[in-house]
C-alpha positions in Angstrom: 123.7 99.1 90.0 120.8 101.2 90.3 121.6 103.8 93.2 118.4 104.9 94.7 115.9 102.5 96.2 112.3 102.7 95.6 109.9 103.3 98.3 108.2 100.5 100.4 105.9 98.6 98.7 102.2 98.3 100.3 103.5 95.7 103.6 107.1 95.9 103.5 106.9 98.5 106.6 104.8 95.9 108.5 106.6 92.8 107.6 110.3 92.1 107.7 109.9 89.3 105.4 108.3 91.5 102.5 110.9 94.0 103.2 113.6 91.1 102.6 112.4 90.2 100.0 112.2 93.5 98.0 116.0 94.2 99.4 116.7 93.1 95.7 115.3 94.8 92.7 115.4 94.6 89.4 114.4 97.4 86.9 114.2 98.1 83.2 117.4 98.9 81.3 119.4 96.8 83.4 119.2 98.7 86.3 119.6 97.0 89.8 119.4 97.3 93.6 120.5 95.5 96.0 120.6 96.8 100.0 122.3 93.6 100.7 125.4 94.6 98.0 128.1 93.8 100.9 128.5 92.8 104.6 128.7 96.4 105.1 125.4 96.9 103.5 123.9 94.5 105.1 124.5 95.5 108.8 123.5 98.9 107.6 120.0 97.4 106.9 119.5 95.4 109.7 120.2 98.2 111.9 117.8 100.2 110.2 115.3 97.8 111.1 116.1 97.7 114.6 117.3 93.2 113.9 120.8 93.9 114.8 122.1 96.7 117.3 124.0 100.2 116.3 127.7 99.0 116.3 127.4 95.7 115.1 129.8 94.2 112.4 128.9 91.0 110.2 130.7 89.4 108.0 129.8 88.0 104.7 129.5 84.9 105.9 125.9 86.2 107.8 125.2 88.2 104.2 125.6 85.3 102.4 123.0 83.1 105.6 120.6 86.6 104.9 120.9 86.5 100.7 119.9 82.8 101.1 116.9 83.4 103.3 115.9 85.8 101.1 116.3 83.2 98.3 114.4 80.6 100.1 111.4 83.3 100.7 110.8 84.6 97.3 110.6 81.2 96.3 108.2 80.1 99.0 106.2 83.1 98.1 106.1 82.8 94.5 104.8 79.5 95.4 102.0 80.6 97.4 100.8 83.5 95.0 100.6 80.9 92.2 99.8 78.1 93.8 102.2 75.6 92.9 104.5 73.9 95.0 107.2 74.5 97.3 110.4 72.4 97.2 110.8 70.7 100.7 114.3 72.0 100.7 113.1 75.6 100.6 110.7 74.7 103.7 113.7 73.0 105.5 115.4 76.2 105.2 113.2 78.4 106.6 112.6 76.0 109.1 116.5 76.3 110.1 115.8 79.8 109.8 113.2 79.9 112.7 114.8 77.3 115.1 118.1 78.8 115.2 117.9 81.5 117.6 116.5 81.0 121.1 113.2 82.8 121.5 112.7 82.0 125.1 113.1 85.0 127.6 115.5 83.8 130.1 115.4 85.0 133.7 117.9 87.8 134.7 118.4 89.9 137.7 120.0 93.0 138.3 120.9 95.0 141.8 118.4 98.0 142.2 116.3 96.7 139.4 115.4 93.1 140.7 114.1 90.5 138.2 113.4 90.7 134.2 113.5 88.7 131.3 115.2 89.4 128.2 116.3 87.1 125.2 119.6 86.6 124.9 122.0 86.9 121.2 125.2 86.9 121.7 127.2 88.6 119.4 128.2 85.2 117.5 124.3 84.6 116.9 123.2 87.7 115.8 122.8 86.7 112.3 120.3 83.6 113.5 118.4 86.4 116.0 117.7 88.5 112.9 116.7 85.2 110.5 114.4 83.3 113.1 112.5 86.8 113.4 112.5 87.3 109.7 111.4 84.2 109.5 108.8 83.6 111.7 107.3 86.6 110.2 107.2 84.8 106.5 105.5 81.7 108.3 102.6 83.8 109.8 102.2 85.5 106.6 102.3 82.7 104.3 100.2 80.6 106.9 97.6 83.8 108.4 94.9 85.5 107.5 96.6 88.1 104.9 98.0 85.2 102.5 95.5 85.9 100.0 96.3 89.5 99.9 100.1 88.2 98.7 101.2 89.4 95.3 103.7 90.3 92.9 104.3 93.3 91.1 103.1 93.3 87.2 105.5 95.4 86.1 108.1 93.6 84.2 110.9 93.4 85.1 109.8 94.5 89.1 109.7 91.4 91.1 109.2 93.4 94.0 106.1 91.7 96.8 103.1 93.3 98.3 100.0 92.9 99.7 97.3 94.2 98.3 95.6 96.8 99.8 93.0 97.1 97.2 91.6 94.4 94.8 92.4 96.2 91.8 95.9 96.8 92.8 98.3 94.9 90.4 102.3 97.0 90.9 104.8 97.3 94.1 104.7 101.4 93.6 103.3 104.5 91.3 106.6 104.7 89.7 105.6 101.1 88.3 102.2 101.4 87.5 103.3 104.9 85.9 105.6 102.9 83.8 103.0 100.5 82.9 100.5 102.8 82.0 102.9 105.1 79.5 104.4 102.0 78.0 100.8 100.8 77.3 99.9 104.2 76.1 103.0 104.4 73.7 102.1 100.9 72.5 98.5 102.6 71.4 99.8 105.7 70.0 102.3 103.4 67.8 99.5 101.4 66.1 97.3 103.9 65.6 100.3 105.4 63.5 101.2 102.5 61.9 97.9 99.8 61.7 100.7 97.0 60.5 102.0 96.8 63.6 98.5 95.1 64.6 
C-alpha cells in the first residue's frame, strides 16, 4: 500500500465525484492507495470533505455502498472520455445513488430564531446524503458544459481523472508527467546505446 497520497488532480477540489474517483490509485511497482482502505478511512474522508459531520461513525457496510459508487463512476466516466457505452446497470446505480437521500429543505422552527429550512439526514442515512451529493455532482459533470474537458491520466499505470485545464495537458499531476518524460528519455538514451533495440 502506497502511504502517501498524491496531490489533487486538476478538478478533484471542485468536484466530489473526481475526487471519488481518484480515492483509489494505482502506481508503478505495485504501489497502491486507497483513502477508502477501511470504514475508518472512509469517515475520515468524508469528513474532510465536509459530506458527513466531525463524530460520525460508518460502518463498512456504507464503505462498501461508497467503493461501489465509486465503481459505478469510473466506469461511467471511462465511458464518456472514450465514447463508448455505458451499461444500464451502471446508470441505474447512480440513479439509486441520487434518489436516495431527500434533497428537499423541510420547514423547521426554533424559539428566538423563528422559521428555517434545513435538510434533514438522520444518522442512519448519512451514507445516502453523502452518495446523492456525490452523485449529483458526476451527473452535472458528465451531462454539463465541462464533459469535454474529462480525461484520464496517460501515465501508465495512473488511472487517476481530471479535467483538462489546458489542451495539451495529457497526466493527473507533475510527478506523472515527470515520470513519463524520464522513462521516455531513458527509452532514447538506451537505443542510441544500443541501435538493436530499434
Amino acid at each position: 500500500m502506497f502511504e502517501m497520497p498524491l496531490p489533487p488532480s486538476p478538478g478533484a477540489l471542485e468536484h466530489s465525484s473526481i475526487d471519488l474517483m481518484n480515492s483509489e490509485v494505482h502506481l508503478p511497482g505495485g504501489k497502491s492507495y486507497d483513502a477508502l482502505n477501511t470504514p475508518k478511512e472512509t469517515t475520515t474522508w468524508l469528513i474532510a470533505r465536509g459530506l458527513v459531520s466531525e463524530g460520525a461513525v460508518l460502518q463498512s457496510y456504507c464503505q462498501d455502498r461508497l467503493t461501489g459508487l465509486r465503481s459505478d463512476l469510473r466506469k461511467a466516466f471511462e465511458a464518456r472520455i472514450s465514447g463508448s457505452t455505458v451499461d444500464p446497470r451502471v446508470l441505474n446505480n447512480i440513479n439509486a445513488a441520487l434518489t436516495a437521500a431527500p434533497n428537499t429543505s423541510l420547514l423547521h422552527y426554533a424559539p428566538g430564531d423563528g422559521f428555517f429550512r434545513s435538510l434533514e439526514h438522520p444518522a442512519t442515512r448519512l451514507i445516502e446524503h453523502a452518495m446523492s451529493v456525490i452523485a449529483e455532482d458526476a451527473a452535472a459533470l458528465l451531462a454539463g458544459d465541462e464533459a469535454h474537458l474529462l480525461a484520464q491520466c496517460e501515465a501508465e499505470p495512473c488511472s487517476r481523472f481530471l479535467l483538462k485545464t489546458h489542451g495539451r495537458r495529457q497526466w493527473c499531476s507533475t510527478r506523472c508527467g515527470d515520470r513519463v518524460r524520464a522513462a521516455r528519455s531513458y527509452a532514447r538514451k538506451r537505443t542510441q546505446a544500443d541501435p538493436t533495440l530499434i
